[in-house]
KOLTOR-543695 format. One record per residue (C-alpha): residue number from 0; x, y, z. Coordinates in steps of 0.5 Angstrom, whole numbers. Example, Ala and Ser with C-alpha at 12.3 -4.5 7.8 and 13.67 -1.06 7.14 Angstrom:
REM residues 2
+-----+-------+-------+-------+
!   i !    xx !    yy !    zz !
+-----+-------+-------+-------+
!   0 !    25 !    -9 !    16 !
!   1 !    27 !    -2 !    14 !
+-----+-------+-------+-------+
END
This chain:
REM residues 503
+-----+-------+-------+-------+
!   i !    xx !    yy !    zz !
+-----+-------+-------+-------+
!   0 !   -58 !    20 !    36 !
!   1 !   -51 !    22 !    38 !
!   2 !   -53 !    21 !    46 !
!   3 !   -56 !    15 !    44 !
!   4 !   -50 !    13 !    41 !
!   5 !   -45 !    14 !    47 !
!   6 !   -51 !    11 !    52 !
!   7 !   -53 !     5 !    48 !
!   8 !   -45 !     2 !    49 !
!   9 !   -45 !     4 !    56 !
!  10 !   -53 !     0 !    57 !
!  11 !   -49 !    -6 !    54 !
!  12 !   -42 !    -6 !    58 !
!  13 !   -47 !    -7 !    64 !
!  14 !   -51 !   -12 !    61 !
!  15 !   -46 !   -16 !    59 !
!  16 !   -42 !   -15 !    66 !
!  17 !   -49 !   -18 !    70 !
!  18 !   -50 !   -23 !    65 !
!  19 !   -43 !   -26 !    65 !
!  20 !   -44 !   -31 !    60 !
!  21 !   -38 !   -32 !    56 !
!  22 !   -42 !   -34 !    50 !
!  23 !   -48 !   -29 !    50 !
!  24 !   -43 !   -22 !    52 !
!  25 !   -40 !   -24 !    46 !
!  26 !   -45 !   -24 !    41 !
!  27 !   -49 !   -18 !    45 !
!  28 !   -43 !   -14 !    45 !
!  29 !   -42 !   -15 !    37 !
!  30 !   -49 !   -14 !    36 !
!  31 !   -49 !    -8 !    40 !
!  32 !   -42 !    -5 !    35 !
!  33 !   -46 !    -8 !    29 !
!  34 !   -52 !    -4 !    32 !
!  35 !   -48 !     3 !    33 !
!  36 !   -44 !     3 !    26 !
!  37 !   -52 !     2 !    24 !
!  38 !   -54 !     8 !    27 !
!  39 !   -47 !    12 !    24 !
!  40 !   -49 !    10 !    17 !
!  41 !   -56 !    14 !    19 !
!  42 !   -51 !    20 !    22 !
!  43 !   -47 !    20 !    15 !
!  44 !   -54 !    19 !    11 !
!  45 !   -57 !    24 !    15 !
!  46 !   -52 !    30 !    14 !
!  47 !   -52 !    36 !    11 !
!  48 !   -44 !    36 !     7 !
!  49 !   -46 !    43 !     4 !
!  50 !   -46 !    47 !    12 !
!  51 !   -39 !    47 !    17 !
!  52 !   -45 !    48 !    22 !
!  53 !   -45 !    43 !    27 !
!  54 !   -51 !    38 !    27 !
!  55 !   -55 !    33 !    30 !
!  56 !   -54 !    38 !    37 !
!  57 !   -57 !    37 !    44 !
!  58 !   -55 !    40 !    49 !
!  59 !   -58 !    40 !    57 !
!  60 !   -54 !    45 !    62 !
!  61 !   -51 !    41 !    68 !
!  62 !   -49 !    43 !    76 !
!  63 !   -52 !    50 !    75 !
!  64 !   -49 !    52 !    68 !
!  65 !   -42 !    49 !    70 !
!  66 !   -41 !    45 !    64 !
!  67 !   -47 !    43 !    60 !
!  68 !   -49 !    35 !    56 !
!  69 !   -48 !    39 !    49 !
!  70 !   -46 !    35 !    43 !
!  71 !   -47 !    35 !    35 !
!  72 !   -42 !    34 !    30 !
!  73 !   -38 !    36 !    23 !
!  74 !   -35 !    33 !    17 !
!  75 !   -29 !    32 !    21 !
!  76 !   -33 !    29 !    26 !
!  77 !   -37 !    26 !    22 !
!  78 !   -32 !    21 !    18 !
!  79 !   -28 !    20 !    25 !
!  80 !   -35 !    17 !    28 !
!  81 !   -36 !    13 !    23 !
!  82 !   -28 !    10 !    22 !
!  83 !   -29 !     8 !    31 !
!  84 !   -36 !     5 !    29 !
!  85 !   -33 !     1 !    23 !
!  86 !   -27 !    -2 !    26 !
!  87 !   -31 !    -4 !    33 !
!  88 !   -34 !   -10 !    31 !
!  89 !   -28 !   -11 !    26 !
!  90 !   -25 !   -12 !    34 !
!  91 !   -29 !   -17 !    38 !
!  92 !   -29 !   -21 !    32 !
!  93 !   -21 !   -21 !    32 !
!  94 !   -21 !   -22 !    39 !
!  95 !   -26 !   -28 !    39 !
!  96 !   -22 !   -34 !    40 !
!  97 !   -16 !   -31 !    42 !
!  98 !   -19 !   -27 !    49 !
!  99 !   -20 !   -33 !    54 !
! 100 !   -20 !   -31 !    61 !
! 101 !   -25 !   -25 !    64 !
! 102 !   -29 !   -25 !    57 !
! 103 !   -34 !   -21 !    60 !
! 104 !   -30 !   -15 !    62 !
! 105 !   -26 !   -15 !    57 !
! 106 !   -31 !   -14 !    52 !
! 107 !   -35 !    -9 !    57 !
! 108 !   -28 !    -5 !    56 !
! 109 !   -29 !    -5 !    49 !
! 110 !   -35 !    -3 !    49 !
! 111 !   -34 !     3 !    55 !
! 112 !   -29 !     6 !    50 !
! 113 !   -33 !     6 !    44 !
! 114 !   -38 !    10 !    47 !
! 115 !   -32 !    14 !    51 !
! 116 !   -30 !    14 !    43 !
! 117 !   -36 !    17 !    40 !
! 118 !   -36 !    22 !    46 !
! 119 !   -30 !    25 !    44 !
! 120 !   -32 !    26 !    37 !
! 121 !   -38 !    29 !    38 !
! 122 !   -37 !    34 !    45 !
! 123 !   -38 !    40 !    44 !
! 124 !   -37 !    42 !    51 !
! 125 !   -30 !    45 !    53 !
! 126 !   -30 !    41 !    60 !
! 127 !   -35 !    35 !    56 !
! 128 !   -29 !    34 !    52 !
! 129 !   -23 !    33 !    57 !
! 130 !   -28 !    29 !    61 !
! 131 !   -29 !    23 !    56 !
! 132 !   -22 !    25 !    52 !
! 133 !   -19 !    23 !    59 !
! 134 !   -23 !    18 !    60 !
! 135 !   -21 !    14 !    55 !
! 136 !   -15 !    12 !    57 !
! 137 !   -18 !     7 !    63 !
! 138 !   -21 !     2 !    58 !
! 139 !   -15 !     1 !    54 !
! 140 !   -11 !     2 !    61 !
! 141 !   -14 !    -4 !    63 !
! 142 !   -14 !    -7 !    55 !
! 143 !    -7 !    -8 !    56 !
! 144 !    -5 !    -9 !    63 !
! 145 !   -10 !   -15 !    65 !
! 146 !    -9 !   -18 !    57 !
! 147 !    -4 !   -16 !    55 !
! 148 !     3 !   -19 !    54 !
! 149 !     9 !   -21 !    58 !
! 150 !    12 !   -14 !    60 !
! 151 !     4 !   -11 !    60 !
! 152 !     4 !    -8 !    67 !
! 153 !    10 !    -4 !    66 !
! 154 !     7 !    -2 !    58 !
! 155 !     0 !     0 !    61 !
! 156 !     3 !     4 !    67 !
! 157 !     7 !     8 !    61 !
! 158 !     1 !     8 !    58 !
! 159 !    -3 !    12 !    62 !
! 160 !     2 !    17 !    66 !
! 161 !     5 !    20 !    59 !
! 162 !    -2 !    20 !    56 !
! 163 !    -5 !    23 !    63 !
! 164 !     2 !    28 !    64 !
! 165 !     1 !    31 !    58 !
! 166 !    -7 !    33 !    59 !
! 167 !    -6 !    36 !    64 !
! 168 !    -3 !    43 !    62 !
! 169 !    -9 !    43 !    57 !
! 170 !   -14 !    43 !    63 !
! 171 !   -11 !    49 !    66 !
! 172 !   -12 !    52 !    60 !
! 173 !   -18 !    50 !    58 !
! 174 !   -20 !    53 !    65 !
! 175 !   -17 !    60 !    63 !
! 176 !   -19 !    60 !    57 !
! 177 !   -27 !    58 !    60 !
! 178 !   -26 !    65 !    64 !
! 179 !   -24 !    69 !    58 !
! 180 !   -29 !    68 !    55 !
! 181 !   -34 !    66 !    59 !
! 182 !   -37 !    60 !    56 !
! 183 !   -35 !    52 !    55 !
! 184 !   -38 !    52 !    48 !
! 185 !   -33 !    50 !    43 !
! 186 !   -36 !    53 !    38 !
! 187 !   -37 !    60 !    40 !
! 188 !   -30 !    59 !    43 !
! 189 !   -27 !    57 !    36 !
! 190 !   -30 !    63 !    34 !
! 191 !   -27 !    68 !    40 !
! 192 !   -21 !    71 !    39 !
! 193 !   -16 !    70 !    45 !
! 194 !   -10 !    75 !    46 !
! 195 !    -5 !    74 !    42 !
! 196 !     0 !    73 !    48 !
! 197 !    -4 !    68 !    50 !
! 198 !    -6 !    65 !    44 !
! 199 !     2 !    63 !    45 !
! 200 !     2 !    59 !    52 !
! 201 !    -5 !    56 !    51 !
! 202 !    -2 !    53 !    44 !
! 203 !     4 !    50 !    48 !
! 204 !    -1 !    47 !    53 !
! 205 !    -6 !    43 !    49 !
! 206 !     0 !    41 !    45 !
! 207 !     3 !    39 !    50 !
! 208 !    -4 !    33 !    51 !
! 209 !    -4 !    32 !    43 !
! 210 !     3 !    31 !    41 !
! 211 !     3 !    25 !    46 !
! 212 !    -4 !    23 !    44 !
! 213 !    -2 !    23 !    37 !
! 214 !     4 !    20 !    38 !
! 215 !     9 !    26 !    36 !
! 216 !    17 !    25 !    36 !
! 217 !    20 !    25 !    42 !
! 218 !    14 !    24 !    46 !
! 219 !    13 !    17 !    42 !
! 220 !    16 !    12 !    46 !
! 221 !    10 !     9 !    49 !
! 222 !     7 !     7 !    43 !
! 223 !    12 !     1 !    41 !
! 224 !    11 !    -1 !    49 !
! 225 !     3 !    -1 !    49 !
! 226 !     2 !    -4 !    41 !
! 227 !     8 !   -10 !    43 !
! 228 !     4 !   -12 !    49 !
! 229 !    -3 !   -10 !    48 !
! 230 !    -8 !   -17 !    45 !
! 231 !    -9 !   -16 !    38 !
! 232 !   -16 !   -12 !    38 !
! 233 !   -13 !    -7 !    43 !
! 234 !    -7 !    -5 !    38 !
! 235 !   -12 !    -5 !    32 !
! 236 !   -16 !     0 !    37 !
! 237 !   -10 !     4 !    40 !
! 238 !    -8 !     5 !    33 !
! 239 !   -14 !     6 !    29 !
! 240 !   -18 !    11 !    33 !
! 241 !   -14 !    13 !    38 !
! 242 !    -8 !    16 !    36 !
! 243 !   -12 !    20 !    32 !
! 244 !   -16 !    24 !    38 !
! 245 !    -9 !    27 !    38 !
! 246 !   -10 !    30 !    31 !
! 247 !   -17 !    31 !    33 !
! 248 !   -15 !    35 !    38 !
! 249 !   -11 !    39 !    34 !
! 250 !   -16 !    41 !    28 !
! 251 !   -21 !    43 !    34 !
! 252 !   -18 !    46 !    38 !
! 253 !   -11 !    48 !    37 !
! 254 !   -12 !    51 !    29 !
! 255 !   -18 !    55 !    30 !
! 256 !   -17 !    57 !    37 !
! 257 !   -10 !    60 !    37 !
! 258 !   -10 !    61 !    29 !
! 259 !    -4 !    67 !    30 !
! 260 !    -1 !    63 !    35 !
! 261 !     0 !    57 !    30 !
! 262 !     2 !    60 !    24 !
! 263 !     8 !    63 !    29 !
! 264 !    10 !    56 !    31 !
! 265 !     8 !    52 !    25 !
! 266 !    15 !    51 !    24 !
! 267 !    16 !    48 !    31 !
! 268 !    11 !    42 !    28 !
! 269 !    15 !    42 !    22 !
! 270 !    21 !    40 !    25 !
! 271 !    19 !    35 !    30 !
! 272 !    15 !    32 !    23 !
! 273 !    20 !    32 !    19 !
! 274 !    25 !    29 !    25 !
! 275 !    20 !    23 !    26 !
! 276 !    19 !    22 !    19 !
! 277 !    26 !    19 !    18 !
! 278 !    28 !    18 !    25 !
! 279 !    22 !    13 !    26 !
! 280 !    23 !    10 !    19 !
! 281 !    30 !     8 !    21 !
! 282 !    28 !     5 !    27 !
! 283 !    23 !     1 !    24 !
! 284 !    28 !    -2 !    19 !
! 285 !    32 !    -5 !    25 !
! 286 !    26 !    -9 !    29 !
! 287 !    25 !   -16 !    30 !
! 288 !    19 !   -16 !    33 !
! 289 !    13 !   -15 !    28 !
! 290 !     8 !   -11 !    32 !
! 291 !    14 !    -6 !    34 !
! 292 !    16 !    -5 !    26 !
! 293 !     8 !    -2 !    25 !
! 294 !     8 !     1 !    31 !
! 295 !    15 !     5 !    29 !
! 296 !    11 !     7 !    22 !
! 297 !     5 !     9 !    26 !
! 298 !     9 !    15 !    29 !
! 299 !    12 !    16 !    21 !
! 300 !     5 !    16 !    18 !
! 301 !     3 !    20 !    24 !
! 302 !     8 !    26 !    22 !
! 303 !     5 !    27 !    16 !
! 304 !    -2 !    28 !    19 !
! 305 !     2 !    34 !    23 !
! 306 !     6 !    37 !    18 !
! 307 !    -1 !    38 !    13 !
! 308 !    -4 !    40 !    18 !
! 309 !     0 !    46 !    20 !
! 310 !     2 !    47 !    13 !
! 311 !    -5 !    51 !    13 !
! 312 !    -8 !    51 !     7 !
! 313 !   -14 !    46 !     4 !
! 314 !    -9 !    41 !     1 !
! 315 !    -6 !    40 !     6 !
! 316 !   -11 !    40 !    12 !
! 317 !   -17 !    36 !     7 !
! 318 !    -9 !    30 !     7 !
! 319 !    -8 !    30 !    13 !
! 320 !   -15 !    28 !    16 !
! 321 !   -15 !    23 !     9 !
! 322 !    -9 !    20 !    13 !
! 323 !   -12 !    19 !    19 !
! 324 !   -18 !    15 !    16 !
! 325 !   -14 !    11 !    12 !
! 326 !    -8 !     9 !    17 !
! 327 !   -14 !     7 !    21 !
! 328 !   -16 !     2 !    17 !
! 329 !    -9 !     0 !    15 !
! 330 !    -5 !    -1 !    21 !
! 331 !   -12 !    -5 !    25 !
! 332 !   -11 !    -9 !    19 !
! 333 !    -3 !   -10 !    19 !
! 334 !    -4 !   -11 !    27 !
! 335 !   -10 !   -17 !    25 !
! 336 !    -5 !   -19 !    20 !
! 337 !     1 !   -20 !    25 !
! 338 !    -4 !   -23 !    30 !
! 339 !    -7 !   -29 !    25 !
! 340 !    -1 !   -31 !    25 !
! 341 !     1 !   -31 !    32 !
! 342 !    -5 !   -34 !    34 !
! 343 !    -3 !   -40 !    30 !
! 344 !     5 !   -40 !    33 !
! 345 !     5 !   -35 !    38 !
! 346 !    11 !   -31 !    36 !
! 347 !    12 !   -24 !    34 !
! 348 !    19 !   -24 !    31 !
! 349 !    20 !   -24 !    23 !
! 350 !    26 !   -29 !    23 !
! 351 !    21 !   -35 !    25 !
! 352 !    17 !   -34 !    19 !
! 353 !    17 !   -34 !    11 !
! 354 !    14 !   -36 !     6 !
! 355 !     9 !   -36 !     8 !
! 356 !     6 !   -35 !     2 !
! 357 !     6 !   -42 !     0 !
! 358 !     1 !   -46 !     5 !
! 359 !    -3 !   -40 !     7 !
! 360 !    -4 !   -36 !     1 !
! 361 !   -11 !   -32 !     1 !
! 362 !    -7 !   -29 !     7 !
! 363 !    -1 !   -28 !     3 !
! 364 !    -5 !   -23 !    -1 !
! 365 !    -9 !   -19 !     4 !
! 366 !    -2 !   -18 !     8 !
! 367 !     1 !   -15 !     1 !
! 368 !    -5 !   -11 !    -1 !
! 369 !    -4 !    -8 !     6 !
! 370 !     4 !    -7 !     6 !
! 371 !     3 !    -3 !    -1 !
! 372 !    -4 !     2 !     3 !
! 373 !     2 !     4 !     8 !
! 374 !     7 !     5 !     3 !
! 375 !     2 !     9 !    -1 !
! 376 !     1 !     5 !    -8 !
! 377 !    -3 !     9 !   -12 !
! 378 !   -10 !     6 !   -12 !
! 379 !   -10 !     5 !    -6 !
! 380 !   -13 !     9 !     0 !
! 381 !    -6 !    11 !     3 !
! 382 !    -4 !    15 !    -3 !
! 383 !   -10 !    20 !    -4 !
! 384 !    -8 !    22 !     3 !
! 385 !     0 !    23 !     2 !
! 386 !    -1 !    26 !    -4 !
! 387 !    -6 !    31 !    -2 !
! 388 !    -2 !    32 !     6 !
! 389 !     5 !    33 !     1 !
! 390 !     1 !    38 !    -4 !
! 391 !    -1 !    43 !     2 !
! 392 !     6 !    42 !     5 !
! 393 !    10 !    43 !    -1 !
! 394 !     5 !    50 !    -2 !
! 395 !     8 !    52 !     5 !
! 396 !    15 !    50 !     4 !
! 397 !    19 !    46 !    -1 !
! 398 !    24 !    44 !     3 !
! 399 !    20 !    40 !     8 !
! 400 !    16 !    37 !     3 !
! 401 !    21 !    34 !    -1 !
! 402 !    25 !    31 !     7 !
! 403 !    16 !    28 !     8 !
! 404 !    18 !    25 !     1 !
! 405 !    23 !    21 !     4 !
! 406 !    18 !    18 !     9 !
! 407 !    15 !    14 !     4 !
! 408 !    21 !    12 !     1 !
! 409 !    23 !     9 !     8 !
! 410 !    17 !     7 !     9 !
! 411 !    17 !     3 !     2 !
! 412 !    24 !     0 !     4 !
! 413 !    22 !    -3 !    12 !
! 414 !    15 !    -6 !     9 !
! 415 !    17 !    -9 !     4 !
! 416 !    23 !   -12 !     7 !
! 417 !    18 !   -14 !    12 !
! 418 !    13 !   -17 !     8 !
! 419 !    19 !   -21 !     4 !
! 420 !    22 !   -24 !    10 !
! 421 !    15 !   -27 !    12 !
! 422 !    11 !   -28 !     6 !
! 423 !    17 !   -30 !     1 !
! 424 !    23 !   -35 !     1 !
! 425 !    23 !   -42 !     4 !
! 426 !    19 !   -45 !     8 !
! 427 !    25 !   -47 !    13 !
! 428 !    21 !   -49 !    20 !
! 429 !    16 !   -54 !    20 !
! 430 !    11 !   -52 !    24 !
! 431 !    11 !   -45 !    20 !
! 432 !     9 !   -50 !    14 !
! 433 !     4 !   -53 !    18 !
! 434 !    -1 !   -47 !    19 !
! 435 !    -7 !   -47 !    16 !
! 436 !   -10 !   -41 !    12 !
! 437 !   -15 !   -37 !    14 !
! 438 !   -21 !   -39 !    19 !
! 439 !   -28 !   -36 !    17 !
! 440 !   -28 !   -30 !    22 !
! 441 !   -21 !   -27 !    20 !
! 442 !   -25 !   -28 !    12 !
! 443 !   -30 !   -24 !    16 !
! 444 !   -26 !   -18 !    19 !
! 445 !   -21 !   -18 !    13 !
! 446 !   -25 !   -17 !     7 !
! 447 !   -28 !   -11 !    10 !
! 448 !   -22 !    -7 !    11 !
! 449 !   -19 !   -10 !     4 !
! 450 !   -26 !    -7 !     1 !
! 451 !   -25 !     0 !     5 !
! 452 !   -18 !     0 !     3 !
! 453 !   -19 !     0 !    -4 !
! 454 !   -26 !     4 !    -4 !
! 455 !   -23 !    10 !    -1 !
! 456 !   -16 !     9 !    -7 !
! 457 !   -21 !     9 !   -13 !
! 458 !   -26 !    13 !   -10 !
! 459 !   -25 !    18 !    -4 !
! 460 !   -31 !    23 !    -5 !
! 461 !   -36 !    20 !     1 !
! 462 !   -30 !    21 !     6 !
! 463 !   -28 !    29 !     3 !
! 464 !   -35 !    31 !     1 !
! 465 !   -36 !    33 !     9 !
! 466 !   -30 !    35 !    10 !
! 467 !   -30 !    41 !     5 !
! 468 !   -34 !    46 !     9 !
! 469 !   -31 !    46 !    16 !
! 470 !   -24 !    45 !    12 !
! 471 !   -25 !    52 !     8 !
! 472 !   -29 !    55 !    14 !
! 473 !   -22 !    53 !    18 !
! 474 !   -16 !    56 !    13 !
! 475 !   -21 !    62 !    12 !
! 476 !   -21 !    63 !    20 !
! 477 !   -12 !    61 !    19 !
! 478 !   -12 !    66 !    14 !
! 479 !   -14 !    72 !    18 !
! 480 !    -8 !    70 !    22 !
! 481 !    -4 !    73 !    18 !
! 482 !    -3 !    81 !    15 !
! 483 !    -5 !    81 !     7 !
! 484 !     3 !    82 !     5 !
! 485 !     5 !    77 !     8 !
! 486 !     0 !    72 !     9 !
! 487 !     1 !    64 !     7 !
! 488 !    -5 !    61 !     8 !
! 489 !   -10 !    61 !     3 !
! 490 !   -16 !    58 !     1 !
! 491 !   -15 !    51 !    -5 !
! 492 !   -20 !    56 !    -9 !
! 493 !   -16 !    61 !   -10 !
! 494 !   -10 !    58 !    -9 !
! 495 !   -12 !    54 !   -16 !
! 496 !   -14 !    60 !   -19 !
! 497 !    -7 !    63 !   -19 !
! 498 !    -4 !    56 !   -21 !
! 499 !    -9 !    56 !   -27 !
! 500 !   -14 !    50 !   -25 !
! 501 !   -15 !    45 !   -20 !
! 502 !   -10 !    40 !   -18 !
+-----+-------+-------+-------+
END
């Protein structure tokens, strides 16, 4: 099923590429995405949530034995595939009218990066994993340097050399660690125990890589550059998925692998999060530019996926991976919100619009159901994950949870400010009156998000219940880290047993 799923978009891209027909390479590529998210609900029907074993495995060894096709998926996998299967065809259709040159290629792009996408979630093969992990960057290279804006040359350079210059410190690590051990299979590896003055070093290099993937303040500045520049799609998949392969990372390699290693430099995480919490935050208030607004709360929100993470302990790693789906679904949604409206008047800046909500106000309600998900409005899918981020936080360290609170204070005060200049007021600028609402294929791409949103709000428990095993296998691995006098991490089980009942 999983090689399936990353060949299937690869057979597609080619079809698409020979046919060269705008028209059929569009539907093709759409019914090829509706086919794999398909195939994704067959995974997540198919999966067994009471095991953190990996599933659905296949493996064939490769060049004598050097690396081998090995791959299968967890719980975390597992929701992480279905969030890049579910915002793909969201994707075409957002870029069904806007993309007019090289249709073709450009959605061949797309598609190489779903199956690129997919494999990186799915690989459990060490050398496998920074093959298809690099390899994404080529697509969405090119996504923003061939359609992108004014200045795309310049943002997609940025782009890949961040992104590439930070990897490659994890290769040389993954090489060492290859030869440690003697095996490239990720699960054995996430159960060897390295040397703990090793644990240190291989540490800083893959965090190197996946703080720049996620992106992690100060190494964030590609970000504002690559959203501003990339088409609509682009920004919806750049923010969505691939941002999260930097948290992915994190939880498969840096928290099992080098478990002594993260508990010393938790503190590390912590400083840099709480930096970017409220720095980015400010930065955000300050933007003109819409695309450069969400994208600064990208990096904010980003922090609260690293600071749960590395609080160690159930709350904080089960938020921070509800964080990583719901801002998936949250900022594809905000960068479609930005891209309705600048498909109709080709401008970005805040200070052209308002009030909008008065010709255009089925799209006034989608927009501030999304504002209210990214400020973390209860019932909605961005509180459940901040909640529980801040929880396992505030279980390591107060002091830190209470400096990530004021992130959504922030976060409260620059989205609403957005959403009153665009949405509220007069309708100054004539051309701003003259737009119409929404077409029947931004219903089509809206309603699914909104719907997502507000499912995961009320009612999160088929995204947490496959993430439960390999999260508890995960902090049992962490709280062996540390000696029992001292130890911080503990499993939410017993952690609700010494507070008198569960959360």
């Amino acid at each position: 099923m999983l090689t399936a799923m990353i060949l299937l978009p690869l057979a597609a891209a080619a079809l698409v590429l020979l046919i060269g027909d705008d028209g059929r390479a569009r539907v093709i590529t759409l019914v090829t995405t509706l086919i794999l998210l398909g195939m994704g609900v067959l995974l997540w029907a198919g999966f067994d949530s009471s095991t953190a074993a990996f599933q659905f495995t296949e493996r064939h060894d490769l060049f004598g034995g050097v690396f081998s096709w090995h791959v299968g998926i967890d719980g975390i996998s597992l929701v992480l595939i279905l969030l890049s299967v579910f915002l793909m065809p969201l994707c075409i259709l957002a870029g069904w009218e806007s993309v007019k040159t090289r249709v073709p290629e450009y959605l061949a792009a797309f598609l190489v990066m779903e199956s690129l996408m997919i494999g990186v979630f799915a690989a459990l093969d060490i050398f496998l994993f920074y093959i298809v992990f690099e390899a994404g960057l080529i697509p969405m290279y090119l996504i923003i340097g061939v359609w992108g804006g004014q200045r795309r040359i310049y943002a997609s350079y940025k782009f890949f050399l961040y992104t590439l210059l930070g990897s490659v410190l994890m290769l040389l690590g993954m090489i060492w660690m290859v030869r440690e051990a003697g095996t490239t299979d990720i699960p054995a590896l996430m159960a060897h125990d390295f040397p703990k003055t090793a644990q240190t070093w291989l540490w800083l290099a893959f965090f190197a890589s996946f703080a720049v993937k996620m992106p992690m303040w100060p190494v964030h500045t590609w970000l504002p550059d690559a959203h501003v520049e990339a088409p609509t799609a682009g920004s919806m998949i750049l923010a969505g998925v691939l941002l999260k392969m930097g948290g992915y990372g994190f939880i498969r390699f840096s928290l099992p692998m080098f478990p002594e290693a993260s508990v010393e430099l938790m503190w590390l995480v912590f400083a840099l999060s709480m930096v970017a919490v409220v720095y980015t935050s400010l930065v955000a208030l300050a933007q003109a530019d819409m695309k450069k607004l969400i994208a600064y709360s990208s990096v904010a929100h980003m922090a609260f996926v690293t600071g749960g993470l590395f609080a160690l302990n159930t709350r904080g790693i089960e938020g921070a991976m509800v964080v990583m789906i719901s801002h998936g679904l949250v900022s594809a949604a905000l960068f479609f919100c930005v891209g309705v409206i600048y498909d109709r008047l080709h401008t970005r800046e805040i200070a052209r619009y308002g009030g909008l909500s008065g010709n255009m106000p089925r799209y006034a309600v989608f927009f501030l159901l999304f504002t209210m998900a990214s400020i973390a409005l209860p019932g909605t899918s961005g509180f459940v994950g901040e909640f529980l981020s801040l929880m396992g936080m505030f279980e390591a360290s107060s002091t830190v949870a209470v400096v990530m609170t004021t992130g959504i204070i922030l976060g409260a005060g620059y989205m609403l400010w957005l959403y009153a200049r665009v949405a509220f007021g007069r309708l100054v600028h004539e051309d701003v009156r003259l737009m119409p609402d929404l077409k029947l294929r931004e219903w089509a791409v809206m309603m699914p998000l909104a719907a997502s949103v507000l499912l995961l709000g009320v009612h999160p428990g088929p995204v947490m219940e496959p993430l439960k095993a390999p999260v508890q296998s995960l902090v049992a691995r962490l709280s062996q880290a540390q000696p029992p006098a001292t130890r911080v991490v503990r499993p939410m089980a017993e952690a609700d047993g010494q507070k008198g009942g569960p959360a």
